[in-house]
N, CA, C and O atoms as a GROMACS GRO file, in nm:
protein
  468
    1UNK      N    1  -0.149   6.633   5.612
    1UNK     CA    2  -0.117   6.560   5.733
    1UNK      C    3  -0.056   6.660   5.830
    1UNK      O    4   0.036   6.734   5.796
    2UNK      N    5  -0.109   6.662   5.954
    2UNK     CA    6  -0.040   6.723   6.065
    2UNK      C    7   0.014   6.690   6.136
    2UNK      O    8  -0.048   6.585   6.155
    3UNK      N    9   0.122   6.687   6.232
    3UNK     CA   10   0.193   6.672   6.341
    3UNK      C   11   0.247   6.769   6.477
    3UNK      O   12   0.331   6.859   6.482
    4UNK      N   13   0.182   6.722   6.555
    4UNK     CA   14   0.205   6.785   6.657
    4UNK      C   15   0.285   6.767   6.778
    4UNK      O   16   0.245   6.715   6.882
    5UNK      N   17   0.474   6.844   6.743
    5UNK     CA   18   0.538   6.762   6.791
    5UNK      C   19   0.548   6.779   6.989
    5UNK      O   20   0.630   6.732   7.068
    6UNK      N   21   0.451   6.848   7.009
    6UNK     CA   22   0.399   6.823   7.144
    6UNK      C   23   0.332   6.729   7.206
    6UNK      O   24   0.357   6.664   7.308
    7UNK      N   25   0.244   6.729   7.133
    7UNK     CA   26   0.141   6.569   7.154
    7UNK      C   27   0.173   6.467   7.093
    7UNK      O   28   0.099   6.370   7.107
    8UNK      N   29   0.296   6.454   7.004
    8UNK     CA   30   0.348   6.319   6.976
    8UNK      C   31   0.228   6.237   6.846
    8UNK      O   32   0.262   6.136   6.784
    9UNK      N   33   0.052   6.324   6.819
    9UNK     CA   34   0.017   6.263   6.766
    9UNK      C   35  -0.001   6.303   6.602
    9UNK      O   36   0.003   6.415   6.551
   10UNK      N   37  -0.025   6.153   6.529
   10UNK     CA   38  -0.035   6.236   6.373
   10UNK      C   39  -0.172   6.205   6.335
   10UNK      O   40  -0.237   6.117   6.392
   11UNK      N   41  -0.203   6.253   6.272
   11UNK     CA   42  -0.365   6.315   6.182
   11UNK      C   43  -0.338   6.176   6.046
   11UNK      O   44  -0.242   6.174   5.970
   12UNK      N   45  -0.397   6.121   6.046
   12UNK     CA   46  -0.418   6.052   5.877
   12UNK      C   47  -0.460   6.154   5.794
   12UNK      O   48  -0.546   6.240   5.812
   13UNK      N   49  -0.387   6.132   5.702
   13UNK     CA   50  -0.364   6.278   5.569
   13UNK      C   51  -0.564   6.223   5.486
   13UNK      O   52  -0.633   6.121   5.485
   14UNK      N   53  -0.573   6.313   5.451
   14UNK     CA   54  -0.744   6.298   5.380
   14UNK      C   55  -0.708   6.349   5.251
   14UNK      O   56  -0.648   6.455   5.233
   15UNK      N   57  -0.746   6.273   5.164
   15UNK     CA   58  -0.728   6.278   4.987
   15UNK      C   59  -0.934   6.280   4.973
   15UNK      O   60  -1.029   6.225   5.029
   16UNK      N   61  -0.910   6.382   4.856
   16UNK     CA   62  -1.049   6.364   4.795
   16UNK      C   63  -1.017   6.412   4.633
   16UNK      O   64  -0.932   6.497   4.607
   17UNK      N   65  -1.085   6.356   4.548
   17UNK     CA   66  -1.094   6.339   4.419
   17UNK      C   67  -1.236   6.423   4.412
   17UNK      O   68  -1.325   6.394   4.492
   18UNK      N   69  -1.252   6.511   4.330
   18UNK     CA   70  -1.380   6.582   4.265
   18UNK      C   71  -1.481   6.605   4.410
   18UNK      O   72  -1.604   6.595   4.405
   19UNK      N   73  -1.436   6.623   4.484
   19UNK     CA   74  -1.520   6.649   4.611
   19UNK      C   75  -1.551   6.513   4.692
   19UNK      O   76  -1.607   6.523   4.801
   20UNK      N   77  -1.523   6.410   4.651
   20UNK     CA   78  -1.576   6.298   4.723
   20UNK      C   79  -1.451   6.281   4.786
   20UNK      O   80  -1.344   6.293   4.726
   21UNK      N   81  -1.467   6.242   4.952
   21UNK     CA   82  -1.332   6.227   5.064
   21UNK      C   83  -1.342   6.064   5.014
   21UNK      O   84  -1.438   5.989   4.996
   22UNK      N   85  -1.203   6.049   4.999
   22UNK     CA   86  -1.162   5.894   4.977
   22UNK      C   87  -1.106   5.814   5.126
   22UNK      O   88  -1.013   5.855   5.196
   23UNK      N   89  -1.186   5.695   5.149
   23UNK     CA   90  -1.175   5.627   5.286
   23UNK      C   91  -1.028   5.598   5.284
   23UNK      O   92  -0.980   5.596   5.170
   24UNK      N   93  -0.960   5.578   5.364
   24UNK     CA   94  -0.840   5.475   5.465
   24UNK      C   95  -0.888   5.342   5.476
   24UNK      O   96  -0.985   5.294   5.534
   25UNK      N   97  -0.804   5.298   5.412
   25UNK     CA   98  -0.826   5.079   5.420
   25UNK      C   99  -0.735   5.036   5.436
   25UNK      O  100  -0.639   5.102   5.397
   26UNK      N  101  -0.707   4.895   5.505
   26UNK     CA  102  -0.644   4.839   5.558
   26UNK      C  103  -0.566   4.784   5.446
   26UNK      O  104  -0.444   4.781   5.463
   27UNK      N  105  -0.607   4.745   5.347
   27UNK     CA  106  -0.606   4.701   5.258
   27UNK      C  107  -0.630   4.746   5.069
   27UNK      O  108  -0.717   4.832   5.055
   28UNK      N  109  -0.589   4.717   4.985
   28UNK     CA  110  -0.632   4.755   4.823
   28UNK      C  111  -0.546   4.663   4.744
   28UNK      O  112  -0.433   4.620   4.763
   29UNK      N  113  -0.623   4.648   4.660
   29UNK     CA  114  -0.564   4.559   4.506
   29UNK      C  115  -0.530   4.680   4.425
   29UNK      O  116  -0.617   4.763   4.400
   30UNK      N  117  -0.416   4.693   4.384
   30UNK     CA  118  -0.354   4.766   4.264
   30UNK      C  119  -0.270   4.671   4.182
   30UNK      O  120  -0.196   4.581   4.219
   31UNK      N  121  -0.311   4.727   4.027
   31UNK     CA  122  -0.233   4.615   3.959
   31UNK      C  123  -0.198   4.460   4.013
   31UNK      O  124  -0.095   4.394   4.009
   32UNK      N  125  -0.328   4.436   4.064
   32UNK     CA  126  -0.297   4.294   4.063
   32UNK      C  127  -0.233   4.214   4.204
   32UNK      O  128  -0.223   4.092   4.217
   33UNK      N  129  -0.210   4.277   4.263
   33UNK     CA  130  -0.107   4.262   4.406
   33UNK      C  131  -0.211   4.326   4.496
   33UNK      O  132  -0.279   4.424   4.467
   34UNK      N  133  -0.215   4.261   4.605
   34UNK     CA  134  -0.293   4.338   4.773
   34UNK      C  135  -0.135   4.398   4.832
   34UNK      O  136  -0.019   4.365   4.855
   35UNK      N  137  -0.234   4.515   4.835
   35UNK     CA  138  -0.149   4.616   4.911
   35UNK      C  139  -0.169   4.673   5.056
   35UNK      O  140  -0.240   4.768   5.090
   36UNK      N  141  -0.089   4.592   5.132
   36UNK     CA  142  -0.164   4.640   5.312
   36UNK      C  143  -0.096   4.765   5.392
   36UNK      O  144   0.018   4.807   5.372
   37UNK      N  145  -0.188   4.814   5.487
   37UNK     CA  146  -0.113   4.925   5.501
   37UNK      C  147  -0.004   4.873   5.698
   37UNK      O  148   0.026   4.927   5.804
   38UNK      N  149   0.010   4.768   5.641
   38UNK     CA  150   0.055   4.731   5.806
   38UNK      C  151   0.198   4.658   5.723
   38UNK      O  152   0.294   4.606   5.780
   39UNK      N  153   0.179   4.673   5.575
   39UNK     CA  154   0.319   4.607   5.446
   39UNK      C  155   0.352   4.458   5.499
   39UNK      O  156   0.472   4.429   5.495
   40UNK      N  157   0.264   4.358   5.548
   40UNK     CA  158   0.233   4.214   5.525
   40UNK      C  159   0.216   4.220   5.432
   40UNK      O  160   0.168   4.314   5.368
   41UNK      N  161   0.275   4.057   5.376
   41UNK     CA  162   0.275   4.030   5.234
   41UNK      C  163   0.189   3.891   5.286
   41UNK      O  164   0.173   3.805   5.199
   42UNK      N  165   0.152   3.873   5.374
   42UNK     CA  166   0.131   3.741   5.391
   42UNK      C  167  -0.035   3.684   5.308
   42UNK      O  168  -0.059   3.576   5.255
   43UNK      N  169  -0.114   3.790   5.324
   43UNK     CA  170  -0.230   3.776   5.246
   43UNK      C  171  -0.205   3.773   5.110
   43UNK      O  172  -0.277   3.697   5.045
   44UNK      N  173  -0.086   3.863   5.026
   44UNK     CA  174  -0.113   3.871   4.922
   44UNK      C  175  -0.012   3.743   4.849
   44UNK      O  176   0.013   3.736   4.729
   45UNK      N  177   0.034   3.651   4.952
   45UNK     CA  178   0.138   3.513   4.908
   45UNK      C  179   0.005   3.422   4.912
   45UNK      O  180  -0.018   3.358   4.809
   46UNK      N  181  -0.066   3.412   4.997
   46UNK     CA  182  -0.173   3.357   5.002
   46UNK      C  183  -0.271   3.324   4.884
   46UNK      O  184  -0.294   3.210   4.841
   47UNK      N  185  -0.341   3.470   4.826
   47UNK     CA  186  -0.354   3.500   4.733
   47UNK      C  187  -0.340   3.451   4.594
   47UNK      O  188  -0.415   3.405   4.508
   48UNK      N  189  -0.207   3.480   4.605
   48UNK     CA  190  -0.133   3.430   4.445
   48UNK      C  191  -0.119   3.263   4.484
   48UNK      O  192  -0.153   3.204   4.381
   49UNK      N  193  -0.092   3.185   4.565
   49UNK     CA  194  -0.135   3.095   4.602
   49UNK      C  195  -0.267   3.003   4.542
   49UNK      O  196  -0.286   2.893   4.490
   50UNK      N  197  -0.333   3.105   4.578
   50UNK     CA  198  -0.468   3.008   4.519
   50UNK      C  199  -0.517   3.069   4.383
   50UNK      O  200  -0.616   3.021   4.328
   51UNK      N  201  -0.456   3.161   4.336
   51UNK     CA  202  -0.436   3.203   4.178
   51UNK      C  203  -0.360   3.086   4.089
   51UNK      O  204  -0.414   3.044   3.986
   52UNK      N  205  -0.234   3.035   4.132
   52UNK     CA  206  -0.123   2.958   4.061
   52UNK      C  207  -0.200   2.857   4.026
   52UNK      O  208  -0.183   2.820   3.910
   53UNK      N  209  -0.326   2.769   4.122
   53UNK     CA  210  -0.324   2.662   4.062
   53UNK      C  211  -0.488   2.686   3.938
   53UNK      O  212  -0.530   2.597   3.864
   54UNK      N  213  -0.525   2.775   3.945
   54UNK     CA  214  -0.597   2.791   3.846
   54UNK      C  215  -0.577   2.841   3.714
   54UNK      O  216  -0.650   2.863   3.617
   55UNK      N  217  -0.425   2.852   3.746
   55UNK     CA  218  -0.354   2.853   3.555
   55UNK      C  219  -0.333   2.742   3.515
   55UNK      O  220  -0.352   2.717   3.396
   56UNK      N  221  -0.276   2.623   3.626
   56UNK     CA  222  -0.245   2.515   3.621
   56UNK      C  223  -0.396   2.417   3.580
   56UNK      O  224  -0.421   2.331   3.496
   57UNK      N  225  -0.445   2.460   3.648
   57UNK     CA  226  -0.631   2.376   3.612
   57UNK      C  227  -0.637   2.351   3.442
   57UNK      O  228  -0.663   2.247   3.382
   58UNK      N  229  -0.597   2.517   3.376
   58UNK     CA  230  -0.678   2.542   3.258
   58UNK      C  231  -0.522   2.434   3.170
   58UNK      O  232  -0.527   2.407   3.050
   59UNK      N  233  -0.458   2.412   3.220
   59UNK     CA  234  -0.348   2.347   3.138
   59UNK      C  235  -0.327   2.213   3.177
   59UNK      O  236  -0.237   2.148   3.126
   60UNK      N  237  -0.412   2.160   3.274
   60UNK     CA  238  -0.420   1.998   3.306
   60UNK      C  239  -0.446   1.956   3.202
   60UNK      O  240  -0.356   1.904   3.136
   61UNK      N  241  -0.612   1.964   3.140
   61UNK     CA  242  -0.651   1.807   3.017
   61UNK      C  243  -0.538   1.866   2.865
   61UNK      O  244  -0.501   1.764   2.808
   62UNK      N  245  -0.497   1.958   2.813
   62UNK     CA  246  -0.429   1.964   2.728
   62UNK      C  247  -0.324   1.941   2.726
   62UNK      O  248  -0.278   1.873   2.635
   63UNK      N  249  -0.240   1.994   2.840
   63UNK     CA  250  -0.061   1.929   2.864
   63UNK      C  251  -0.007   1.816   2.956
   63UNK      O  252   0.080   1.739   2.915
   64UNK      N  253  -0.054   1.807   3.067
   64UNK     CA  254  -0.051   1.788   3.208
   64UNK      C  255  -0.087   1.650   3.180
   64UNK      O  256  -0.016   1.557   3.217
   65UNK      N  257  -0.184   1.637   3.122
   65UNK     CA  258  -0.272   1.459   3.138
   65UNK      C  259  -0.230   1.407   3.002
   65UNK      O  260  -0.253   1.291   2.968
   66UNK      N  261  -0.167   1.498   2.921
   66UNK     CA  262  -0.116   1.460   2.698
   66UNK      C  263  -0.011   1.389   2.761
   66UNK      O  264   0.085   1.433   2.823
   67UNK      N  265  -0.047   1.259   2.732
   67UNK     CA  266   0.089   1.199   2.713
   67UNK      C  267   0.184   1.160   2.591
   67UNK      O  268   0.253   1.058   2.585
   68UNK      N  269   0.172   1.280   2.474
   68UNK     CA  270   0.243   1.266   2.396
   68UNK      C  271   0.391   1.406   2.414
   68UNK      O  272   0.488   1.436   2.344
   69UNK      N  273   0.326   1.462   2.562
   69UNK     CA  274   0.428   1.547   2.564
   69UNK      C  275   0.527   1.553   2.686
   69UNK      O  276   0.498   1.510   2.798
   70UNK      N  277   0.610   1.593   2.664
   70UNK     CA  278   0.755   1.540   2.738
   70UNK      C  279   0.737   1.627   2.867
   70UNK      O  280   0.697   1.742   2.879
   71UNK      N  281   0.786   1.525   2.970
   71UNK     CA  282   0.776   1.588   3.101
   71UNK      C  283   0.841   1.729   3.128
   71UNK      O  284   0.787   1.820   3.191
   72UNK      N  285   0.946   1.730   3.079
   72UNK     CA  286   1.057   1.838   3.050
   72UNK      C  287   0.952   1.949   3.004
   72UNK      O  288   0.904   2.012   3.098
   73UNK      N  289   0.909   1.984   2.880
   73UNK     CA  290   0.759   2.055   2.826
   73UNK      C  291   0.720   2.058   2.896
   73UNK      O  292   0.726   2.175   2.933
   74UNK      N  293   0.622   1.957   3.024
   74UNK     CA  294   0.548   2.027   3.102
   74UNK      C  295   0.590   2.094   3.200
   74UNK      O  296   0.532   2.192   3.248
   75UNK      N  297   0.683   2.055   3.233
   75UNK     CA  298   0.761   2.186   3.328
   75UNK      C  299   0.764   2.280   3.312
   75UNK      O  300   0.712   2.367   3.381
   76UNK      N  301   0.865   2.301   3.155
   76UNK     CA  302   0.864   2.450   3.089
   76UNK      C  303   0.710   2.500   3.083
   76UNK      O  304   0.715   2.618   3.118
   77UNK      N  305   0.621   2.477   3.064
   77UNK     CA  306   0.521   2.519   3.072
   77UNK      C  307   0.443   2.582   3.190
   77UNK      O  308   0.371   2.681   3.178
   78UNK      N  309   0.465   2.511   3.312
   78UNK     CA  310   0.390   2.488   3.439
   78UNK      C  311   0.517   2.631   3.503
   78UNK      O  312   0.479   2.694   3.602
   79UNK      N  313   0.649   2.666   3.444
   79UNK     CA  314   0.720   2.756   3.482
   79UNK      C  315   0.673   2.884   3.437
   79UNK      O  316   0.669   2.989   3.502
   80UNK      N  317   0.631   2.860   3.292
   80UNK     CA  318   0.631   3.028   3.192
   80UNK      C  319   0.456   3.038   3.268
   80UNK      O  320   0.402   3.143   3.303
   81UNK      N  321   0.416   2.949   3.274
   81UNK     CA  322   0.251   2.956   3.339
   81UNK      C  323   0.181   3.015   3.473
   81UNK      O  324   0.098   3.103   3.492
   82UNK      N  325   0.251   2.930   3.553
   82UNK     CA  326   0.210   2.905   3.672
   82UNK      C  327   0.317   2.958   3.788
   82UNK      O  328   0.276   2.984   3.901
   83UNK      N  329   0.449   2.971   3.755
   83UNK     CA  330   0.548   3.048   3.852
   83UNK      C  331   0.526   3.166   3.846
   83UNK      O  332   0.504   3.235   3.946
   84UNK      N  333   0.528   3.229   3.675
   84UNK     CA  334   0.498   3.326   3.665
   84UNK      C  335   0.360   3.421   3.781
   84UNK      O  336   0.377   3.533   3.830
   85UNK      N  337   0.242   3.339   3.797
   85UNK     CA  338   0.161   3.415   3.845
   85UNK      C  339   0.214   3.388   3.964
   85UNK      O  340   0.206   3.494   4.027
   86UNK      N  341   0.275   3.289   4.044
   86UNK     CA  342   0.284   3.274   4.188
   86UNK      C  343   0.362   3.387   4.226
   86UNK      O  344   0.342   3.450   4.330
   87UNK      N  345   0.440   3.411   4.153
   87UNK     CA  346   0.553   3.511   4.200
   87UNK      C  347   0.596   3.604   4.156
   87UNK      O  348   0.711   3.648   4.154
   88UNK      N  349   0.430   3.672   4.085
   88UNK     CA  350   0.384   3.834   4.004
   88UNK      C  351   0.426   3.912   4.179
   88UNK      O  352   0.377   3.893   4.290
   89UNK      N  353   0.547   4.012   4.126
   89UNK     CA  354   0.547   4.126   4.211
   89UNK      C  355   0.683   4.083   4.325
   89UNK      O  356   0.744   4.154   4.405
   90UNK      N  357   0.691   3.990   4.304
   90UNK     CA  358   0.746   3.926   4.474
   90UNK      C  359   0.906   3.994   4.493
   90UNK      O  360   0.974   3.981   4.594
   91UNK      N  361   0.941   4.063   4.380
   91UNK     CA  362   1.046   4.158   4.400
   91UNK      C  363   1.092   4.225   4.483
   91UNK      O  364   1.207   4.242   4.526
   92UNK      N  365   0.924   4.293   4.524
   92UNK     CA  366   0.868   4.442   4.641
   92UNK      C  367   0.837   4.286   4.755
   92UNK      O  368   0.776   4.335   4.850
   93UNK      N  369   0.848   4.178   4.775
   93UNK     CA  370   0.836   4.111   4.918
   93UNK      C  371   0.925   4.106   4.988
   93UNK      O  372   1.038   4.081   4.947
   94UNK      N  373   0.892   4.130   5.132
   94UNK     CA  374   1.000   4.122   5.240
   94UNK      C  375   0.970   3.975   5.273
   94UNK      O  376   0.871   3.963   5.344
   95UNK      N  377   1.031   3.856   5.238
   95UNK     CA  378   0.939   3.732   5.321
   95UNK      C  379   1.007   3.671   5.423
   95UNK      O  380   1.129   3.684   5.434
   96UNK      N  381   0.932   3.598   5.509
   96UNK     CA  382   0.982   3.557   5.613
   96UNK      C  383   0.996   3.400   5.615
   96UNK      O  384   0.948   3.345   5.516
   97UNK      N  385   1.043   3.331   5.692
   97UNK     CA  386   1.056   3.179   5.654
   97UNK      C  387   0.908   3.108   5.634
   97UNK      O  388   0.891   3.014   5.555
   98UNK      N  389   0.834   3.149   5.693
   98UNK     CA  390   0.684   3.091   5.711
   98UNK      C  391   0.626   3.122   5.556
   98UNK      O  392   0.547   3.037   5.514
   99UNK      N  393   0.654   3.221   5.477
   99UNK     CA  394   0.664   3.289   5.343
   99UNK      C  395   0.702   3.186   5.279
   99UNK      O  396   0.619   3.114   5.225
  100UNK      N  397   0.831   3.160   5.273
  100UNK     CA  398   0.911   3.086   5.169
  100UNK      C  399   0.892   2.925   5.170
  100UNK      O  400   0.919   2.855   5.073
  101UNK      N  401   0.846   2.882   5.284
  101UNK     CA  402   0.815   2.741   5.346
  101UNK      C  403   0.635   2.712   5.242
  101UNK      O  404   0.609   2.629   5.154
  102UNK      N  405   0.549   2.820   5.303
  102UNK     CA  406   0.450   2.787   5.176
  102UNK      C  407   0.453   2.811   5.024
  102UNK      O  408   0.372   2.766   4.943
  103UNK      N  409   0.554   2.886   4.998
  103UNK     CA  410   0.573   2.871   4.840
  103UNK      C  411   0.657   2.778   4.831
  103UNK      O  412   0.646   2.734   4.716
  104UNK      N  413   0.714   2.738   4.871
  104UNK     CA  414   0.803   2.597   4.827
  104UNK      C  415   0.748   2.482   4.868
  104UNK      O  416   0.804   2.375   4.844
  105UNK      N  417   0.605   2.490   4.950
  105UNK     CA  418   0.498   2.373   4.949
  105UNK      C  419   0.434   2.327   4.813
  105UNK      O  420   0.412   2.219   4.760
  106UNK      N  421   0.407   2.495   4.773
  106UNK     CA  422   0.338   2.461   4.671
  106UNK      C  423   0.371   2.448   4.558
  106UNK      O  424   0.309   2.367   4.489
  107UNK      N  425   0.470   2.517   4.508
  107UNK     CA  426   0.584   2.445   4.424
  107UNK      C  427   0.592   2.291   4.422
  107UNK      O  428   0.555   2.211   4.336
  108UNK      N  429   0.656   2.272   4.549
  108UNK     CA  430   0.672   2.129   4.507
  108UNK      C  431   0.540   2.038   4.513
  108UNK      O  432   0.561   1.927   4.463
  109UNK      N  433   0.405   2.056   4.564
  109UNK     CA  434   0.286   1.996   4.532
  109UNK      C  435   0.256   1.944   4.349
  109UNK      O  436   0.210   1.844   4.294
  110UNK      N  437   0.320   2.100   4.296
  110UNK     CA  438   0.256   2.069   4.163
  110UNK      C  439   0.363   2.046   4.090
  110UNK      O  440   0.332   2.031   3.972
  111UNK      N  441   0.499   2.036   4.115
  111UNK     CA  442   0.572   1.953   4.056
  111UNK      C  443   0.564   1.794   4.080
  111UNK      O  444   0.595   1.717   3.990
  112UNK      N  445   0.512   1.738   4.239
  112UNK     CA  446   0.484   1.615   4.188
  112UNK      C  447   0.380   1.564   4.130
  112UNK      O  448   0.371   1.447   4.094
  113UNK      N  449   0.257   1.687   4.112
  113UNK     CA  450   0.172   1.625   4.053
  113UNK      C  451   0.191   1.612   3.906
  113UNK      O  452   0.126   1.519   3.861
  114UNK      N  453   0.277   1.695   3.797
  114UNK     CA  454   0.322   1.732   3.730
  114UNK      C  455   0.412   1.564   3.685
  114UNK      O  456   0.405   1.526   3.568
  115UNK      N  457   0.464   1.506   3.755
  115UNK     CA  458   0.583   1.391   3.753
  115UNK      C  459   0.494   1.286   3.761
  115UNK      O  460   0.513   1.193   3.684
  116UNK      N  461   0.373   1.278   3.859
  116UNK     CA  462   0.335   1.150   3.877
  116UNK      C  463   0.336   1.089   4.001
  116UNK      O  464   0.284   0.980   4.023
  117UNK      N  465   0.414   1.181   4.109
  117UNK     CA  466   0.445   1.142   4.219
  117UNK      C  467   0.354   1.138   4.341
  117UNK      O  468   0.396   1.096   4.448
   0.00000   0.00000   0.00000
């Protein structure tokens, strides 16, 4: 990377692996998380968003709809399950209220669906 502190401008640094130049993206999935280069988290809340309820899908007809098992259980479950993926990584998030307003939509969506409500 260069800088030229006359012209105020900087060069994007160029990485290449075995001779092939590797592109600049706006964007990449590593381990599981979108990684932007503008550090919005907002795509990757999104994301895990519509990940959460497809853990929840695969645990509807066995726990979710069993009514031999205690609501309490399905919670614990729908927590070690389904929070878990919503909120893989969210350590490294800066969020903003608009952030925290849709995860606590969706939270509480599938806790009342979870209750009956």
């Amino acid at each position: 990377m260069t800088h030229s502190p006359c012209s105020g401008t900087t060069d994007q640094p160029s990485f290449s692996i075995g001779g092939n130049l590797l592109n600049n993206v706006q964007q990449f999935t590593y381990l599981g998380s979108i990684l932007s280069s503008d550090c919005d988290v907002t795509t990757e809340i999104q994301h895990r968003i519509k990940m959460a309820p497809a853990a929840l899908c695969r645990l509807t007809r066995r726990v979710l709809f069993n009514h031999n098992v205690t609501v309490s259980s399905k919670v614990a479950v729908y927590d070690a399950m389904c929070v878990s993926v919503l909120l893989y990584g969210s350590e490294a998030w800066t969020l903003y209220r608009r952030h925290v307003k849709a995860l606590e939509a969706f939270h509480i969506k599938c806790l009342q669906g979870i209750l009956g409500i």
